[in-house]
N, C-alpha and C positions, 0 to 999 in steps of 0.2 A: 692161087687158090683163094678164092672170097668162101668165106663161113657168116652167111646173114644168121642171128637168130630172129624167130618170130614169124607167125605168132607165139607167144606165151614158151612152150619148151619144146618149140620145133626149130630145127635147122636146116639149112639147106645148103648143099657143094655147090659151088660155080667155079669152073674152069678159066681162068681168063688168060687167054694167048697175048700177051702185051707186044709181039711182033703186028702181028694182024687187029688187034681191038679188038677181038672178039669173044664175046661170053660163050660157053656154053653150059648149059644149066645141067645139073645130075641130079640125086636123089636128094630126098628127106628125110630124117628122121625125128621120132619122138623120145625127146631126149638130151642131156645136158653134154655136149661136147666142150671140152677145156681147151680152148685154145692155146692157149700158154703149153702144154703139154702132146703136143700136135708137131707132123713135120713130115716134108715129102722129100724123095730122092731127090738125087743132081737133074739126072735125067728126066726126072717128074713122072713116072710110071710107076709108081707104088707112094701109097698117101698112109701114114701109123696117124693113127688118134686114140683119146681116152674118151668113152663113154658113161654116162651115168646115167638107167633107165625106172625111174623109180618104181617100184613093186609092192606090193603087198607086204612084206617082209620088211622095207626099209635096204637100210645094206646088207648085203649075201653078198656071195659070189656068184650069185644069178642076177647081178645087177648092175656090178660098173667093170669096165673091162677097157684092155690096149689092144686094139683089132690094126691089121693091116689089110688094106686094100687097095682096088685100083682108085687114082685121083678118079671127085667128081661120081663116084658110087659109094655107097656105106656097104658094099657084099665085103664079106670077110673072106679073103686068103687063107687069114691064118688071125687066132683071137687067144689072148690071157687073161682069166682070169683074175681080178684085182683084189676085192672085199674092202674096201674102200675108196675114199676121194683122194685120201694125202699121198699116196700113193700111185704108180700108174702111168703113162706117159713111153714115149720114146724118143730117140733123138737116133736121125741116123749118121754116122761115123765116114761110111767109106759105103757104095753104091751096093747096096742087097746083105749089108753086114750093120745090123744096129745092134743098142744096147738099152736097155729099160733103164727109169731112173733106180729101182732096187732091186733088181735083178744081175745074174753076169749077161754078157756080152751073145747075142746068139747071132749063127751066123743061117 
């Protein structure tokens, strides 16, 4: 998974099959993805990241969040809300079983 940022606080998914060389491009978003706090399956079929989408408000909980989805698309499966930056993130454990960084363990 390549995470270009840019322009400005846009980013963008690209797929890259390192068997094949081949990219394939997915979505954009507008918005601060934390790389560091980022991570996809063994199998590569589910992609957790942390977002931060600034708003009117500043930070809410309408505004940074740990979504999962398919690699290569920002649609959410499934989303947490965060209310913060320091905060947030996933790390997965064991194939379809993760855990947040200050959360428990969800299966």
């Amino acid at each position: 998974m390549i995470i270009p940022r840019g322009p400005s606080t846009w980013h963008h998914l690209i797929s890259w099959n390192t068997k094949t060389d081949e990219l394939d491009r997915g979505a954009w978003i507008k918005g601060r993805i934390f790389e560091e706090k980022c991570d996809w399956s063994s199998d590569g079929k589910l992609f957790l990241y942390f977002v931060f989408k600034e708003g009117p408000n500043k930070l809410t909980l309408r505004n940074t969040w740990t979504v999962l989805s398919p690699p290569s698309w920002f649609k959410a499966l499934a989303l947490w809300p965060d209310g913060n930056t320091y905060h947030g993130g996933s790390r997965f454990m064991v194939l379809k079983c993760f855990g947040t960084f200050e959360k428990t363990v969800l299966h």
